[in-house]
C-alpha positions as CSV (number, residue, x, y, z in Angstrom):
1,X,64.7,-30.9,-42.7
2,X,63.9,-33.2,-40.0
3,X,65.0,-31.2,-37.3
4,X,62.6,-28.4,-38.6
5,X,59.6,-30.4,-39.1
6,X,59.9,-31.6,-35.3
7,X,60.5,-27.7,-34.1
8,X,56.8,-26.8,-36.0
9,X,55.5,-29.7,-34.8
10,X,56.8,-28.9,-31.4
11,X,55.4,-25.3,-31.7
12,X,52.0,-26.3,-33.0
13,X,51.6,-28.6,-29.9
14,X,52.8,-26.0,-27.4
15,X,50.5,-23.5,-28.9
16,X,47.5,-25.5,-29.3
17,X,47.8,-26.3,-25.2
18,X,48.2,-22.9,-25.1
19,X,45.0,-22.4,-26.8
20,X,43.5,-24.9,-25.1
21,X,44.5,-23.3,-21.6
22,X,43.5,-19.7,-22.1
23,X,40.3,-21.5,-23.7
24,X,39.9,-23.6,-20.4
25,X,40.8,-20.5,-17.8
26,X,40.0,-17.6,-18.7
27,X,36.2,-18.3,-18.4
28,X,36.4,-19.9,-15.0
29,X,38.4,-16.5,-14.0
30,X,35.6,-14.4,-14.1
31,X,33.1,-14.1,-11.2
32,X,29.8,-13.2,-11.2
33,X,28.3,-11.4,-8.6
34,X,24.1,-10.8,-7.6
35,X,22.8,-7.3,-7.8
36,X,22.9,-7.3,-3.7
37,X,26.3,-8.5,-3.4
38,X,29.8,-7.2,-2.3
39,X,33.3,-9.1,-2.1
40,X,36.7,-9.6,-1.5
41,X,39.2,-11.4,-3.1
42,X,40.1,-15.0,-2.0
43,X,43.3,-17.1,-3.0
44,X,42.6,-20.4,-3.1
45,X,46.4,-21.2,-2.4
46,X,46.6,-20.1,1.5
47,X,43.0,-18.5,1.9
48,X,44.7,-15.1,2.0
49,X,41.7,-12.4,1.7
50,X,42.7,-9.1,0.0
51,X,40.6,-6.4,1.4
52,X,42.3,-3.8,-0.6
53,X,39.9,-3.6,-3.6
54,X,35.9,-4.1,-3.4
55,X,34.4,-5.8,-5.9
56,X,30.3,-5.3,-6.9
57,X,28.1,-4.9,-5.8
58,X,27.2,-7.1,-8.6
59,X,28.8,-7.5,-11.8
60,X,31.0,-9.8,-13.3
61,X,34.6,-9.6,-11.7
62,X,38.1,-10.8,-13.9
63,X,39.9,-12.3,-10.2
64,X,41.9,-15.3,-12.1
65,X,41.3,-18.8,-11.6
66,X,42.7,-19.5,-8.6
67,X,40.4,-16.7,-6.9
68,X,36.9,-17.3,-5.2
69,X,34.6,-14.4,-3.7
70,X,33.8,-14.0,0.1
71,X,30.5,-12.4,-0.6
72,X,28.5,-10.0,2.1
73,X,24.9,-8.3,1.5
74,X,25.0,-4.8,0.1
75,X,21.2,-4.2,0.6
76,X,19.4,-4.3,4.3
77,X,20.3,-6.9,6.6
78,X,17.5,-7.5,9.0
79,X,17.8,-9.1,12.6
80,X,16.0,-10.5,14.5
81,X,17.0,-10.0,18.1
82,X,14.4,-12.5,19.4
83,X,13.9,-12.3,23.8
84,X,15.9,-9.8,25.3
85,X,15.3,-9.6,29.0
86,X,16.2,-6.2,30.9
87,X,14.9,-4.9,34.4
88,X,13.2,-1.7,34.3
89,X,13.8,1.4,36.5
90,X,12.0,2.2,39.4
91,X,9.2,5.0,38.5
92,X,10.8,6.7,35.6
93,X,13.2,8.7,34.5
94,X,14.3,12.0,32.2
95,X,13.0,9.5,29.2
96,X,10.1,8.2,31.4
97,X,6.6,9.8,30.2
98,X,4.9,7.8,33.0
99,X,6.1,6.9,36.8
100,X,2.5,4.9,37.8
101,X,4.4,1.4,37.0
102,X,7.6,-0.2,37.1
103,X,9.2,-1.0,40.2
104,X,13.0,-2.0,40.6
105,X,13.7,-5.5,39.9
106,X,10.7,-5.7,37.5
107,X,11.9,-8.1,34.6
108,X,10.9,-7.5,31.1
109,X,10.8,-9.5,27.9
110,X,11.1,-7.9,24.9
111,X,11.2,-8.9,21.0
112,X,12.9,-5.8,19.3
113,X,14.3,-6.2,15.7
114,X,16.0,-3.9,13.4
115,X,18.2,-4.0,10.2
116,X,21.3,-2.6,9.5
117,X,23.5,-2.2,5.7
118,X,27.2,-2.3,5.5
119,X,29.1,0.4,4.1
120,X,31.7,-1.3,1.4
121,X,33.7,1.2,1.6
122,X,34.8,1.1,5.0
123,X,33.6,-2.6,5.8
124,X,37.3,-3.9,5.5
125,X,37.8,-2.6,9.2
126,X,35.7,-4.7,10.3
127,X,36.0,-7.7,8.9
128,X,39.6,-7.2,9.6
129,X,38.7,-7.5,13.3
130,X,36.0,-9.8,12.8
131,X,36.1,-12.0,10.4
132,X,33.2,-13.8,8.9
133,X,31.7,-13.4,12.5
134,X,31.2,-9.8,11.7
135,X,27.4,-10.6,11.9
136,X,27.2,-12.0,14.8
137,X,29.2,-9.2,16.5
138,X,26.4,-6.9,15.3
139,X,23.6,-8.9,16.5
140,X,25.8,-9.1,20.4
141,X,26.5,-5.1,20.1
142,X,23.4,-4.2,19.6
143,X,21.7,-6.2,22.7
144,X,24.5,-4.9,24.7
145,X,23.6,-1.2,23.5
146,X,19.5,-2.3,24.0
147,X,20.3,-3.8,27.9
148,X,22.5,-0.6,29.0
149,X,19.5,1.5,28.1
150,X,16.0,-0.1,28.3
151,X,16.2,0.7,31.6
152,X,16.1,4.2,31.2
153,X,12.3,3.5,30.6
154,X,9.5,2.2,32.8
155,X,7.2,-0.4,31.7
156,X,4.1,1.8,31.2
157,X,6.6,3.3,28.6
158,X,6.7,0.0,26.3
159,X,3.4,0.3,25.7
160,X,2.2,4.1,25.5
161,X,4.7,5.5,24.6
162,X,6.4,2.8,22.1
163,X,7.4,5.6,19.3
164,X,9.6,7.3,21.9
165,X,10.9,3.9,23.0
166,X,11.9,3.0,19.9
167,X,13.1,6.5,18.3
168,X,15.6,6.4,21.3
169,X,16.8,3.1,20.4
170,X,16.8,4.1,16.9
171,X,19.5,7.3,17.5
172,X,21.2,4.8,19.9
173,X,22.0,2.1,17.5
174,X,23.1,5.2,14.8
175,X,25.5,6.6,17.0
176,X,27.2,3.7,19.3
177,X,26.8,0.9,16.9
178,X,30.2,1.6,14.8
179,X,31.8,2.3,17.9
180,X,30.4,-0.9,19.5
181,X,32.1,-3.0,15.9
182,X,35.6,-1.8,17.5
183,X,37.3,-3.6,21.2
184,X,38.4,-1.0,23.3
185,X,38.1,2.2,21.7
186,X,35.1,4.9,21.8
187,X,36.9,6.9,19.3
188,X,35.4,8.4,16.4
189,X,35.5,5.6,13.2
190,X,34.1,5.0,9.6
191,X,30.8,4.4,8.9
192,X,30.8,0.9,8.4
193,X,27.2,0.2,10.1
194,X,24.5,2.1,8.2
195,X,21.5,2.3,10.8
196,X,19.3,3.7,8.6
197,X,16.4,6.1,11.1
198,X,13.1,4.4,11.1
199,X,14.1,1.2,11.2
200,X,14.5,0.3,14.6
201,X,11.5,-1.7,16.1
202,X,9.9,-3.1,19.1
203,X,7.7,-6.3,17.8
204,X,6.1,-7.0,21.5
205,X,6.5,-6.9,24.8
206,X,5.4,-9.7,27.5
207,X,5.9,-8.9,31.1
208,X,6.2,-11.5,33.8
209,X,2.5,-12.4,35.2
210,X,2.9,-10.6,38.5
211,X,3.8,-7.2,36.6
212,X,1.1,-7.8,33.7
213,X,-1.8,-8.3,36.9
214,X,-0.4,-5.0,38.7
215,X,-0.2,-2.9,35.0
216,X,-3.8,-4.2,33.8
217,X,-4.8,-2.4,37.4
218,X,-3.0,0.8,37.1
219,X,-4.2,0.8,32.9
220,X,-8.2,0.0,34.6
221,X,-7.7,2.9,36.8
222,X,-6.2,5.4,34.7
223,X,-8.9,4.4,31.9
224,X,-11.5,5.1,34.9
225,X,-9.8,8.1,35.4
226,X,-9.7,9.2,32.0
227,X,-12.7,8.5,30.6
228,X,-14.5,10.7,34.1
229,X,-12.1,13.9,32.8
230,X,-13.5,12.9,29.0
231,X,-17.0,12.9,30.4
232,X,-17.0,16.1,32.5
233,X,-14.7,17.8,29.5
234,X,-17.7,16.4,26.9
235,X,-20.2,18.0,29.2
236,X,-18.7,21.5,29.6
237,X,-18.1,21.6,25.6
238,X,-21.5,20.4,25.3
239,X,-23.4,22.9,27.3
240,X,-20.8,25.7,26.2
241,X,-21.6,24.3,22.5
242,X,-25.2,24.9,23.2
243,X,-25.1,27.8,25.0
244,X,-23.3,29.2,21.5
245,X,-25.6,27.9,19.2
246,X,-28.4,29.2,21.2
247,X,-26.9,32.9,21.4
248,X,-26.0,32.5,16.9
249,X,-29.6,31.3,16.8
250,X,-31.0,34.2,19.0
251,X,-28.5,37.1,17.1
252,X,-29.7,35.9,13.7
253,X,-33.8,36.0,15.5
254,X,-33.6,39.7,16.5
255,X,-31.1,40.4,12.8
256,X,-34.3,38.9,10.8
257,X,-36.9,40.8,12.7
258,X,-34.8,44.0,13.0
259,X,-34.3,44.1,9.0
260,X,-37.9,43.0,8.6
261,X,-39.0,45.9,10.8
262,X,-37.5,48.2,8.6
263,X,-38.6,46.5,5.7
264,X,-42.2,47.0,6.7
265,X,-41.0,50.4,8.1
266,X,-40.1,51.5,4.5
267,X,-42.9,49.7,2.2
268,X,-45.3,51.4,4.9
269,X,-43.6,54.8,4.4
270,X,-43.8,54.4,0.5
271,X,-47.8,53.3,0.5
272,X,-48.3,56.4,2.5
273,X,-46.6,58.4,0.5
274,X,-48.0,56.9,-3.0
275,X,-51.4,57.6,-1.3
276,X,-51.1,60.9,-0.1
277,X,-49.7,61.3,-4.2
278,X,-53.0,59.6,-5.4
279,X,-55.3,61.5,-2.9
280,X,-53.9,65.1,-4.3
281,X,-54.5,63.9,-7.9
282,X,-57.8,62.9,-7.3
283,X,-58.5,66.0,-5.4
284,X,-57.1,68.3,-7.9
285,X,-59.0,66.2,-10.8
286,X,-62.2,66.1,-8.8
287,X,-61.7,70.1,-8.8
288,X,-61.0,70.4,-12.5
289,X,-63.8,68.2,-13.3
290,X,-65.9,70.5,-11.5
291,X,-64.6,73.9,-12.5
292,X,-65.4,72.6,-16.3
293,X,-68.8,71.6,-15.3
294,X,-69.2,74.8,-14.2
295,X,-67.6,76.5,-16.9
296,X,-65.8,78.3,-14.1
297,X,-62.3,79.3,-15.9
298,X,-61.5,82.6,-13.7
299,X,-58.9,82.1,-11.0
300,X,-60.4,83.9,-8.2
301,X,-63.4,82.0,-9.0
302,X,-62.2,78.5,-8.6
303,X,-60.2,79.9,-5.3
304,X,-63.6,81.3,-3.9
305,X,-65.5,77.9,-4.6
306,X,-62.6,75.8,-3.2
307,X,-62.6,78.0,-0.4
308,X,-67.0,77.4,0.0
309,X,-66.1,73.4,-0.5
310,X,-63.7,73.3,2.4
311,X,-66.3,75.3,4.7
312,X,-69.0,73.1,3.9
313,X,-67.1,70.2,5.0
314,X,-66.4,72.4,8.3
315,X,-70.5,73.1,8.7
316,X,-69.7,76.6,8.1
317,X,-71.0,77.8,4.9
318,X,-69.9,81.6,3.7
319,X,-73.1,82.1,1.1
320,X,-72.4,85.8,0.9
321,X,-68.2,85.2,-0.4
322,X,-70.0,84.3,-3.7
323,X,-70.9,87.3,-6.0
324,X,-75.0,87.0,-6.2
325,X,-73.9,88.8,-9.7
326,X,-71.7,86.2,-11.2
327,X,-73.8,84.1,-12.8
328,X,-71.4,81.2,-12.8
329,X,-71.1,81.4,-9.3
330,X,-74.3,81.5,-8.5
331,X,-74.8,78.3,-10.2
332,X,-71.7,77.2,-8.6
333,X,-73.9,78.0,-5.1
334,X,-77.0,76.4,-5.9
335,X,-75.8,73.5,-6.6
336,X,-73.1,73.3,-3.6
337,X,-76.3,74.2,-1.1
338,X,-78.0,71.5,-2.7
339,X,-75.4,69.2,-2.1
C-alpha cells in the first residue's frame, strides 16, 4: 500500500511539472509579428536561420521556445542615397535633350532617393548571400547602377529635363537591381527587389560653383533667346488673330446688311403690292358709288362713262360717245363737264 501511494504521489508531481511546463512554454512559443513584417526562423541554440518557411507578414507564429524571429520590412523601404558625385558627359548623348552645357570632367552632386520592397518569396537568395547586410548591399548597388549611367546625361539635363532623368533611372534600378543583389552573375534571377515604377527620385542637384556661373549664362541666354521667339511668335498670332476677327466681323457686316436688304426688298414689294390692292378697290368703289348716283345700271353705260372719266383726265373729252337721248347719260355728262 505504501509502495502505491508513493507511485500516485510520484505521478501527481510529474504531472503537475508537466502542467506547469506546457503552462510556462507554450505561451512564450508563439511570436507575434507587425502587420509590415516578414521572418525567418531563428534557433537560439547555434543561431541556425531556416530560410525554408516564411513567416507573416504579421500574424502570430507557433516557432517553440527556443525560437526567435529575424524580422525584415514587407512594406516600402525607402533610401536615402544622400551625395552621389558623378562627372557628366561632354555635350550630350542619345539620352541628352540638350548639348549647350556640360563639358568633360564637369563634377556633379546629386541627392537622388528611391524605395524599394522585398519580395518574401524569393528574399531567401539573398539573404543567403547577404546576410543581415542585405540592405546595405541595396543602398551600394544602386549607386553603382546611378554612377555607370548619370553620365549618359548632361547637366542642362538635371534640370530641364528631370522626368526623363529620373524615368531612366527608374527602368534602370527595375531591371539591373536583382541582378546587381547577385556577385558575378548577369543571369536572369527571382524577383527579390520590387522597384516599384514611379518611385525613383532626384531631390536636388548642386553643381560645383564654376559649372553653376557658366549654366546661369547659357540658362540667361537661352531665356533671351526664348522669350525674342515668344515675342515675335505672340506678334504674328496677334496680328493674324486680328486680321481674323476683323474679316468674322466684316462677313457678319455685309451678312446683316445683305439680309436686311432683302428684308426691306420684300416689306417694299408687299406695301406696293397691298397699295396697288387698295388703289383698285377704291377705284372700283369710287365707280360704283357713282354709277348708283347716277342710277346708271346698264353695262355699256358704265363702260362709256368710264371710258369719258379716263379722257377727261387725258384733256381729251369725247362729248358726242354719250347718247344726247339717254337721259341718264346725259346727266352723267353734265355733271362730268361740270366737273
Amino acid at each position: 500500500m505504501v509502495d502505491n501511494g508513493c507511485a500516485i504521489v510520484c505521478l501527481t508531481v510529474i504531472c503537475g511539472i508537466g502542467l506547469l511546463l506546457t503552462v510556462i512554454l507554450v505561451p512564450i512559443s508563439f511570436k507575434y509579428l507587425n502587420y509590415d513584417e516578414f521572418a525567418y526562423k531563428v534557433s537560439s541554440i547555434g543561431n541556425v536561420v531556416d530560410v525554408s518557411q516564411v513567416y507573416g507578414p504579421g500574424g502570430r507564429h507557433f516557432i517553440g521556445p527556443t525560437n526567435y524571429f529575424n524580422t525584415f520590412p514587407a512594406n516600402f523601404v525607402f533610401v536615402d542615397m544622400g551625395a552621389v558625385k558623378i562627372t557628366t558627359i561632354e555635350g550630350g548623348s542619345a539620352n541628352s535633350t540638350d548639348d549647350s552645357s556640360g563639358g568633360a570632367g564637369r563634377t556633379v552632386t546629386v541627392y537622388p532617393k528611391f524605395q524599394y520592397k522585398l519580395d518574401p518569396k524569393y528574399f531567401a537568395k539573398v539573404y543567403n548571400q547577404h546576410n543581415l547586410k542585405y540592405a546595405e548591399r541595396i543602398k551600394l548597388n544602386a549607386e553603382t547602377i546611378l554612377k555607370e549611367n548619370l553620365g549618359n546625361f548632361a547637366v542642362v539635363d538635371f534640370f530641364r529635363s528631370r522626368e526623363a532623368v529620373r524615368k531612366f533611372f527608374n527602368d534602370q534600378l527595375n531591371t539591373r537591381l536583382n541582378q546587381k543583389m547577385f556577385d558575378g552573375t548577369n543571369a536572369a534571377v527571382d524577383p527579390v527587389i520590387s522597384v516599384p515604377a514611379g518611385k525613383f527620385q532626384l531631390r536636388s542637384v548642386a553643381l560645383d560653383a564654376k559649372l553653376t556661373d557658366r549654366y546661369l549664362q547659357n540658362a540667361i541666354k537661352n531665356q533671351d533667346v526664348e522669350r525674342s521667339v515668344y515675342d515675335k511668335n505672340v506678334t504674328v498670332e496677334r496680328a493674324k488673330t486680328l486680321t481674323d476677327f476683323v474679316a468674322k466681323i466684316n462677313a457678319e457686316v455685309a451678312s446683316i446688311t445683305q439680309n436686311a436688304n432683302g428684308r426691306a426688298t420684300s416689306i417694299i414689294a408687299t406695301a406696293e403690292a397691298e397699295a396697288a390692292r387698295i388703289r383698285l378697290e377704291a377705284v372700283a368703289l369710287g365707280y360704283k358709288r357713282i354709277f348708283d348716283l347716277l342710277g346708271i345700271k346698264d353695262g355699256a353705260q358704265k363702260m362709256k362713262l368710264v371710258k369719258m372719266m379716263a379722257l377727261k383726265n387725258s384733256s381729251c373729252v369725247l362729248v358726242d360717245d354719250i347718247n344726247p337721248k339717254n337721259t341718264a347719260a346725259s346727266r352723267a355728262r353734265k355733271i362730268y363737264l361740270n366737273t
